[in-house]
C-alpha positions as CSV (number, residue, x, y, z in Angstrom):
1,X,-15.8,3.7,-2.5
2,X,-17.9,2.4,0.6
3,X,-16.7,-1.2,0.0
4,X,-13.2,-0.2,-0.2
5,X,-13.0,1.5,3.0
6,X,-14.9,-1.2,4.4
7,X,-12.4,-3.3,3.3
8,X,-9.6,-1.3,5.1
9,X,-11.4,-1.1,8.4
10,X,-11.9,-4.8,8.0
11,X,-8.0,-5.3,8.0
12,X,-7.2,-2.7,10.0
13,X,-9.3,-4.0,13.3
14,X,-8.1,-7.5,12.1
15,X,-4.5,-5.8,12.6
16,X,-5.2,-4.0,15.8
17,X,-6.6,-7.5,17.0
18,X,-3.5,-9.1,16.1
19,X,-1.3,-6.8,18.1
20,X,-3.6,-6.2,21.0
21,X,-3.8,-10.1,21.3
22,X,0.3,-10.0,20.9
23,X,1.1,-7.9,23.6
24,X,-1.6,-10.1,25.7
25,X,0.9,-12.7,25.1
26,X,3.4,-10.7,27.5
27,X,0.6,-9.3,29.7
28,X,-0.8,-12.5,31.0
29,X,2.3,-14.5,32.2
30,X,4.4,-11.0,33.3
31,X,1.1,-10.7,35.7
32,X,1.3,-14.3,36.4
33,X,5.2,-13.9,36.9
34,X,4.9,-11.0,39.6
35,X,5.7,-8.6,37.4
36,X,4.7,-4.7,38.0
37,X,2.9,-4.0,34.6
38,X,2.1,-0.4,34.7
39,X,0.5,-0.1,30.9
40,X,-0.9,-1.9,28.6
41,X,-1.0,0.4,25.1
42,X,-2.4,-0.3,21.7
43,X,-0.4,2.0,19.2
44,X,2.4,4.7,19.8
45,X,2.3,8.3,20.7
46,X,-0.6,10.2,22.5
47,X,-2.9,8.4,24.1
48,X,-6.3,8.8,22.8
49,X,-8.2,6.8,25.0
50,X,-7.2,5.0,28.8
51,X,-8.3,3.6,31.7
52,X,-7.0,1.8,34.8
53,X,-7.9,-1.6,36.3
54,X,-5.9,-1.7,39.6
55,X,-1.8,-0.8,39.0
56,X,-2.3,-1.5,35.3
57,X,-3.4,1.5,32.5
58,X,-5.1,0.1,29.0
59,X,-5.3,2.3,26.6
60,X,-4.8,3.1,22.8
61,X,-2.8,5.8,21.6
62,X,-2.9,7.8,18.3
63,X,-0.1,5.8,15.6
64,X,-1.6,2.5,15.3
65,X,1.4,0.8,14.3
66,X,1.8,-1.5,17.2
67,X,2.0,-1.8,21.0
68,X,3.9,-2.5,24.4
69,X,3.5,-3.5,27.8
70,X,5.6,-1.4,30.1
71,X,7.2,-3.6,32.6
72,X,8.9,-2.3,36.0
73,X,13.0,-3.1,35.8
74,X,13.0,-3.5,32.3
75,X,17.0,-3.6,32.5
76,X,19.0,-3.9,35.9
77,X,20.8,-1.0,37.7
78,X,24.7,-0.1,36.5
79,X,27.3,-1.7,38.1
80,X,27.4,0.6,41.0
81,X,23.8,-0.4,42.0
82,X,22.5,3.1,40.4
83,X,20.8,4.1,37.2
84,X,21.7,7.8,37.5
85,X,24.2,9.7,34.9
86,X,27.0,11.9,35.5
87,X,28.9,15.0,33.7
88,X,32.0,12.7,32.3
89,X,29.1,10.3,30.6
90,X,29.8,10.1,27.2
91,X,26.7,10.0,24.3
92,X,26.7,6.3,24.0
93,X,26.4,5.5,27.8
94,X,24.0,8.1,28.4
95,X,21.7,6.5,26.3
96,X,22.1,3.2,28.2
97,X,22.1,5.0,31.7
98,X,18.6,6.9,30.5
99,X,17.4,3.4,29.5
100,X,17.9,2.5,33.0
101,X,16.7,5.4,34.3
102,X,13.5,4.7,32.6
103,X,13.5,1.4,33.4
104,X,13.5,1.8,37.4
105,X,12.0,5.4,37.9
106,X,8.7,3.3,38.4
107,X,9.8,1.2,40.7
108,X,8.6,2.0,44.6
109,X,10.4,0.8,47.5
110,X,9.2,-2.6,48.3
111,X,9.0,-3.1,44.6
112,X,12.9,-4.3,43.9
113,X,11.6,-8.2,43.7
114,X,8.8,-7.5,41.1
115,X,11.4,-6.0,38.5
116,X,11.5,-8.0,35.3
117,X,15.5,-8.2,35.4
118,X,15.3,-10.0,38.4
119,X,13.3,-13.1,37.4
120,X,14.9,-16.3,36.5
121,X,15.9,-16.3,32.8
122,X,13.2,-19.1,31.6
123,X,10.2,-16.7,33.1
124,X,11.7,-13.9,31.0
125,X,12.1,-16.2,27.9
126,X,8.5,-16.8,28.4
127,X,7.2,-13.6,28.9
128,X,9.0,-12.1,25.3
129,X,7.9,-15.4,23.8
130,X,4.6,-15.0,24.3
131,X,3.8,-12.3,21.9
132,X,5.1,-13.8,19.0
133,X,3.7,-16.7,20.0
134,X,-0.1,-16.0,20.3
135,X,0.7,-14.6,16.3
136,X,1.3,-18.1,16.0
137,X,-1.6,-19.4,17.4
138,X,-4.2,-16.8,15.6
139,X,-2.2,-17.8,12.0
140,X,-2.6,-21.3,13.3
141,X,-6.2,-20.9,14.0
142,X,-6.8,-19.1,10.7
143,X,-5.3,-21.1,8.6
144,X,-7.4,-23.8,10.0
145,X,-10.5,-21.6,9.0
146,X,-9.2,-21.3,5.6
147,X,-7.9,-25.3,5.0
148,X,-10.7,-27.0,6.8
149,X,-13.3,-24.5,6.6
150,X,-13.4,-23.3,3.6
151,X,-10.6,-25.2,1.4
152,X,-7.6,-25.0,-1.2
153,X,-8.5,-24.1,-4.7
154,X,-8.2,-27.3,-7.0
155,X,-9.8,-27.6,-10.5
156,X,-13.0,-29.0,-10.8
157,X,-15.0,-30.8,-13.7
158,X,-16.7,-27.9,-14.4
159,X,-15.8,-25.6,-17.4
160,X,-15.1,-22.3,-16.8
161,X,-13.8,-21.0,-20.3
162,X,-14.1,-22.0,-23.9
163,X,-11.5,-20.7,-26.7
164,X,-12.7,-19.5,-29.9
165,X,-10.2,-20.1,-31.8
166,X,-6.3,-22.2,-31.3
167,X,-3.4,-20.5,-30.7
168,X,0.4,-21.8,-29.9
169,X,1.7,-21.7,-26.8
170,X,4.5,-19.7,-28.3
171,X,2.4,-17.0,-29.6
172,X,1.7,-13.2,-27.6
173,X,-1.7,-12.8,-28.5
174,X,-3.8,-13.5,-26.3
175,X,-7.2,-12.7,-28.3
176,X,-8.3,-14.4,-31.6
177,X,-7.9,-12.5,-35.0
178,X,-9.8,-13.5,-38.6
179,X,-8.3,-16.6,-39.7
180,X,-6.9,-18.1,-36.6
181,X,-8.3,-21.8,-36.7
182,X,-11.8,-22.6,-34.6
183,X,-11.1,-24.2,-31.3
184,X,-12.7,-27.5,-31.2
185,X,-14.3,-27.1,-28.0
186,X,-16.2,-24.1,-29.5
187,X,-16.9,-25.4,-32.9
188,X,-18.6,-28.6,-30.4
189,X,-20.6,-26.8,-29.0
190,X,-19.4,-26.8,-25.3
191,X,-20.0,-23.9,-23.1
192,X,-18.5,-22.5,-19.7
193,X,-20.7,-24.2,-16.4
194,X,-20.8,-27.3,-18.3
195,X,-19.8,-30.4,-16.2
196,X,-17.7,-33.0,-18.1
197,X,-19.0,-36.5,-16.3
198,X,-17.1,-38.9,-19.2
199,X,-14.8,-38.8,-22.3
200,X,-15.2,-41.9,-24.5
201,X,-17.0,-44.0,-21.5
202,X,-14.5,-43.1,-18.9
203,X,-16.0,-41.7,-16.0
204,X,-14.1,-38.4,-15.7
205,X,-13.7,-37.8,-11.2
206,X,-10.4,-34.9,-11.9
207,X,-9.5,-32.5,-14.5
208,X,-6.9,-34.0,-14.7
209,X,-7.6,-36.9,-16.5
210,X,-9.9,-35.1,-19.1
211,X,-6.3,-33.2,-19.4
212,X,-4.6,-36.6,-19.9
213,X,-7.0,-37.7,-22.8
214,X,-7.1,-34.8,-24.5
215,X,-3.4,-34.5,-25.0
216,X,-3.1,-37.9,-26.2
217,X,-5.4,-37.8,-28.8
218,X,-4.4,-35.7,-31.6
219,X,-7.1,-35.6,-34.2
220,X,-9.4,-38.3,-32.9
221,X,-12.9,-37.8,-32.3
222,X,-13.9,-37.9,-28.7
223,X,-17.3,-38.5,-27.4
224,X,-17.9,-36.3,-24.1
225,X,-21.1,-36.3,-22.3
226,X,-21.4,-33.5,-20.3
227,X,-24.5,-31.8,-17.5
228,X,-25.7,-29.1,-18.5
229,X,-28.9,-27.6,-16.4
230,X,-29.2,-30.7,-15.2
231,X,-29.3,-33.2,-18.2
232,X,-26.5,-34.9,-20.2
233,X,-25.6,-33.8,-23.1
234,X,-23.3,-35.9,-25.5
235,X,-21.1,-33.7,-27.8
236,X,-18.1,-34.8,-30.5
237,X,-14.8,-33.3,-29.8
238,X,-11.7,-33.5,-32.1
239,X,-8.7,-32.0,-30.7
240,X,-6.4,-30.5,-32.7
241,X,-2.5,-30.8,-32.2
242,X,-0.5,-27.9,-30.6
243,X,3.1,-27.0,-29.6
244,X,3.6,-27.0,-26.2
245,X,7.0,-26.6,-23.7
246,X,8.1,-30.5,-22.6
247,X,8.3,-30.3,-19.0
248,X,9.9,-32.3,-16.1
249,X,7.1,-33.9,-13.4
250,X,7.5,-31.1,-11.0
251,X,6.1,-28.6,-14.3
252,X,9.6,-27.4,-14.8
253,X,10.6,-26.6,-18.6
254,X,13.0,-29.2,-20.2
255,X,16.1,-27.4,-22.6
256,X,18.5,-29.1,-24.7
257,X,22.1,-28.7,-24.0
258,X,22.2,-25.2,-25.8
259,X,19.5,-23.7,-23.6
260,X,16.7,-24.3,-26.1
261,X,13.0,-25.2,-25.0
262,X,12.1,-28.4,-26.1
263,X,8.5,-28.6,-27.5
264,X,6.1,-31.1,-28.1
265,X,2.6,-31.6,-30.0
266,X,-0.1,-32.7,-28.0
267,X,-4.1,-32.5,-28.1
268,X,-6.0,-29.2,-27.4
269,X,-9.6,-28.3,-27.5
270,X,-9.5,-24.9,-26.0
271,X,-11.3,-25.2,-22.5
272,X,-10.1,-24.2,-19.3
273,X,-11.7,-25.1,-15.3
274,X,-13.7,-23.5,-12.5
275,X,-11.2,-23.2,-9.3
276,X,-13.6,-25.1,-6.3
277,X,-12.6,-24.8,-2.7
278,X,-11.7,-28.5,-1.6
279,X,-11.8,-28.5,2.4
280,X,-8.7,-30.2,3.7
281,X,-8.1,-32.5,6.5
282,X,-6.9,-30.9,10.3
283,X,-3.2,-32.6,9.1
284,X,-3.2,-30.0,6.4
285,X,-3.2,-27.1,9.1
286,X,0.5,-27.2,10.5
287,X,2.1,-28.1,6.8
288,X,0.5,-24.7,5.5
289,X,1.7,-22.8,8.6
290,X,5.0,-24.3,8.3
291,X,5.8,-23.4,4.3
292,X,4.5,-20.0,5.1
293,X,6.5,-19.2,8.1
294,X,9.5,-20.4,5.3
295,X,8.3,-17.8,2.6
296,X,8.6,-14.9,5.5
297,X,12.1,-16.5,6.7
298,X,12.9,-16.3,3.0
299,X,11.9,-12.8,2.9
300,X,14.0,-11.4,5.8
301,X,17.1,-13.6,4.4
302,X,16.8,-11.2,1.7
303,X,15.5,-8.0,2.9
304,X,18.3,-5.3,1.9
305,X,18.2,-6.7,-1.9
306,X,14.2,-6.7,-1.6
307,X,14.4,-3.1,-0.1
308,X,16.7,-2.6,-3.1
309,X,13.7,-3.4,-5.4
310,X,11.5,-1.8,-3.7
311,X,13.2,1.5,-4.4
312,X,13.8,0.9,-8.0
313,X,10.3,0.2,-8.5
314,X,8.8,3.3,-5.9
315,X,11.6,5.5,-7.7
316,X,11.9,4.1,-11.6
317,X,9.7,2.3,-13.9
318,X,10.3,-1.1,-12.3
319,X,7.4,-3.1,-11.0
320,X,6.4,-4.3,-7.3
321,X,7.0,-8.0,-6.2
322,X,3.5,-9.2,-5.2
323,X,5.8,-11.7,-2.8
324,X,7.6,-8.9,-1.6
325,X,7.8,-6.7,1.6
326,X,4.2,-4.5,2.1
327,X,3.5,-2.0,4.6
328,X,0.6,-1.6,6.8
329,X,-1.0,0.7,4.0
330,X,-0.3,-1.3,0.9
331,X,-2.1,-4.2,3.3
332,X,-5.0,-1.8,3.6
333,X,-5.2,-0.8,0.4
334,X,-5.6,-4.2,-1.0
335,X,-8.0,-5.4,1.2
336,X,-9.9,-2.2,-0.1
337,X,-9.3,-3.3,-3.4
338,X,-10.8,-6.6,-2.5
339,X,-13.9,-5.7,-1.8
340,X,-14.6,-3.5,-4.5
341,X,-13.6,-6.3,-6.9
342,X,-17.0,-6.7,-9.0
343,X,-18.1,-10.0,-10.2
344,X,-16.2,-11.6,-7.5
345,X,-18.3,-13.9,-5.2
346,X,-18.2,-12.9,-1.3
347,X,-17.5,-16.4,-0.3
348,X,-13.9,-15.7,-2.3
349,X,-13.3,-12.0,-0.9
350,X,-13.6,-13.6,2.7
351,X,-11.2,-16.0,1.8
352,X,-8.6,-13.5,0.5
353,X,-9.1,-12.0,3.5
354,X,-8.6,-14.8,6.0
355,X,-5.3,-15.6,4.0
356,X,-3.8,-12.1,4.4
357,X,-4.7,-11.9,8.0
358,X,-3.2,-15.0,8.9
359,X,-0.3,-14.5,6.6
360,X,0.4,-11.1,8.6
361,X,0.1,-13.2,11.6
362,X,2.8,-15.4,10.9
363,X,4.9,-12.2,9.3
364,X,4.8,-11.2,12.6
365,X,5.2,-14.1,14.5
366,X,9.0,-14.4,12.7
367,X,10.0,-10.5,12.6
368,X,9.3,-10.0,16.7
369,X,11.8,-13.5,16.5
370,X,14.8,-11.6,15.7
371,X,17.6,-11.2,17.6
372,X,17.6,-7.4,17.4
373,X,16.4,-5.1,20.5
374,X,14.2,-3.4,20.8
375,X,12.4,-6.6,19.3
376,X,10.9,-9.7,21.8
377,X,13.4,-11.7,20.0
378,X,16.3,-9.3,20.9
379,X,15.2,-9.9,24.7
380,X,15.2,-13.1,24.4
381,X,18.9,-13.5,23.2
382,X,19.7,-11.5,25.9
383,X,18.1,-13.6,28.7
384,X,19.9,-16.9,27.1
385,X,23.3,-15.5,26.9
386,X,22.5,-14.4,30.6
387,X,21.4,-18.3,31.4
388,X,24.7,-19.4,29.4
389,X,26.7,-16.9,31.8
390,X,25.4,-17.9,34.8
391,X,25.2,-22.1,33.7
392,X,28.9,-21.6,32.7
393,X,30.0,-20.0,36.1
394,X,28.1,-22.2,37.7
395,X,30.1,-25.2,36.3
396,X,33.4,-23.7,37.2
397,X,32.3,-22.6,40.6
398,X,33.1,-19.3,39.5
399,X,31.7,-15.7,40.2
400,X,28.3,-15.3,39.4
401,X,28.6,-12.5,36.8
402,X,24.9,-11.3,37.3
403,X,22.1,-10.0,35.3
404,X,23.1,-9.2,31.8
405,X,23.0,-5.6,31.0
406,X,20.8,-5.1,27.8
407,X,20.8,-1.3,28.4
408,X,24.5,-1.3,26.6
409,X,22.7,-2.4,23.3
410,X,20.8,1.1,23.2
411,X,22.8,2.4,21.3
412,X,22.6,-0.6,18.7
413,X,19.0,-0.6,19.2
414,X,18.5,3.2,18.6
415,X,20.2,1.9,14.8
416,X,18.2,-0.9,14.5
417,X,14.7,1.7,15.0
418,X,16.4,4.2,12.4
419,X,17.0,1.2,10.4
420,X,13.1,0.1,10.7
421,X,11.5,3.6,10.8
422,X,13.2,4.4,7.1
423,X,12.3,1.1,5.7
424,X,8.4,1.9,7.1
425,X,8.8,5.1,5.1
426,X,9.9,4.1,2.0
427,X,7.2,1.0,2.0
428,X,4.4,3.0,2.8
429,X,5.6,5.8,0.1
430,X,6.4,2.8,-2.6
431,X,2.9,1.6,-1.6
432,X,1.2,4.9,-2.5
433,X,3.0,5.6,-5.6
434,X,3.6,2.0,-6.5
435,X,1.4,-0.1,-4.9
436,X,1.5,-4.0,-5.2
437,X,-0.9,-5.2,-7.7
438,X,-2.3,-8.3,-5.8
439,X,-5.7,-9.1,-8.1
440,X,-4.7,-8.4,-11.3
């Protein structure tokens, strides 16, 4: 129980890190910018915890769920150069004329020039940007800890399990039963942590080419010297012939015409590898970031049919996708699960937990991207329709229509954190009652 929670504070700070560091990403250039910031908060609701540094409170408050910077002239005045309301306003411009009334009830005279509205649109582009993009940079910087520090998982020379006995490819058992046939691995004598260093005088470098051998040779004796505490050892291994799947190069299965699987008999002595971390080169750094900023594209694409699952499975007997949607609390709860994992070395659970914290980094790096207030990527759509306004007015020497007023989108955004808020609650429930089984 103690390493599980450990666990879960372990990804929770890694969490609040990654927010407080994201809402950095605005701090920094709105103060270099001119910008009025009168709070700096970690999490939502009551504030637990505060302090101020000249015209600037830090502070964390009691949902830790994420965070904001609150920013002077968030959205500009109405038309008629107020923000105030009236009795004839109707439900949906109320909500944008409290936005504004929000927005500029902090600003003192003297102030009008430090609003965020009024900078040019690049600054503001910059400013929103910055969040998401310092989510970059720690998933960057991560996965460089993971690739170059530690390494990919490849096979190794190394044996890591022996079969007792052959079965088909085709079969369900997965345990041998009196009568199934010895596997010739066993019945040689090998054993799991030996080292295979040749098969029949070729030097063996890759498990792969102990693979290759093996397959093609069907009943013929093979001699395989192995290391074993640190002598050779030179064993006699006859693989038998099994029926495999044919597959393409890229390990897809081949079908005839009417859809069935084509098989073939190859060689198979019933051992499998030990899984080595391989460090990679810096080059393999941006690749990685790139495919997995792809997997969470892929994942937004199709959110509403993933939400789908994920109330079939929280509600019926359907199971989670472990490439699907999680919530904060399925995240903690496999990190606790993690490190109470026994038999599993601690140079592996760090790993795992590197990968899920920068994986979360770049998950949050694309869903602050999208167009939607109240999100940074929402802003940011804003201020470049504004510069498109303006550049097109510009050209045509016409009017200069002015700041655009993202306060109208309240309503829209009010939707869009319904929208949000019940998808939180129906992960977090789905990852109580169905949680994602990550390590088996």
């Amino acid at each position: 129980m103690l390493l599980f929670i450990l666990g879960v504070l372990i990804i929770l700070v890694g969490l609040a890190l990654s927010i407080g560091l994201h809402e950095v990403g605005h701090l920094v250039p709105a103060k270099l910018f001119g910008v009025k910031v009168t709070q700096y908060m970690i999490g939502f609701g009551k504030t637990l915890f505060s302090f101020k540094r000249g015209e600037t409170e830090y502070g964390f408050k009691a949902i830790p769920l994420g965070g904001y910077i609150s920013m002077i002239g968030m959205f500009p005045p109405g038309k008629d150069g107020t923000a105030g309301r009236n009795a004839t306003t109707g439900f949906m411009q109320s909500m944008a004329q409290d936005a504004r009334v929000a927005s500029m009830e902090t600003v003192a005279v003297g102030e009008e020039e430090r609003t965020f509205y009024k900078l040019p649109v690049w600054k503001r582009i910059i400013i929103m940007f910055g969040g998401p993009f310092m989510n970059l940079l720690i998933g960057v910087l991560l996965f460089g800890v993971l690739l170059m520090g530690f390494g990919t998982p490849q096979a190794s020379t190394t044996v890591g399990t022996v079969s007792q006995c052959v079965l088909p490819s085709t079969s369900a058992r997965q345990t041998c039963q009196s009568g199934d046939p010895e596997g010739p691995a066993a019945a040689a004598g090998l054993q799991p942590g030996d080292t295979i260093m040749s098969i029949d005088g070729t030097p063996i470098t890759a498990w792969a080419q102990s693979t290759g051998i093996i397959r093609q040779s069907v009943d013929r004796p093979l001699t395989v010297v192995v290391k074993r505490d640190g002598a050779e050892r030179t064993l006699t291994i006859t693989p038998r012939a099994n029926t495999v799947a044919k597959t393409d190069a890229s390990g897809a299965v081949l079908k005839d015409s009417s859809g069935t699987v084509l098989t073939q008999s190859v060689g198979f002595v019933g051992i499998g590898t030990v899984q080595e971390l391989v460090p990679q080169p810096v080059t393999s750094v941006l690749p990685a970031v790139g495919a997995q900023t792809g997997a969470v594209v892929g994942v937004i694409i199709h959110l509403p049919q993933r939400m789908v699952d994920v109330w079939n499975a929280a509600f019926g007997s359907g199971e989670r996708d472990p490439n699907g949607p999680i919530s904060v609390v399925g995240i903690g709860r496999a990190a606790g699960e993690l490190t109470a994992l026994n038999g599993v070395p601690v140079v592996d659970k760090v790993y795992t937990m590197i990968g899920m914290l920068a994986s979360l980094n770049i998950a949050l790096f694309v869903f602050n991207l999208i167009p939607l207030l109240p999100l940074d990527g929402g802003h940011i759509a804003g201020a470049l329709w504004e510069g498109i306004r303006r550049t097109w007015a510009k050209l045509f020497k016409k009017r200069d229509p002015g700041p655009v007023d993202m306060a109208k989108l309240m309503p829209l955004t009010f939707a869009v954190v319904i929208v949000l808020g019940g998808m939180s609650v129906l992960l977090v429930y789905a990852d109580i009652v169905k949680p994602v089984n990550l390590f088996g």
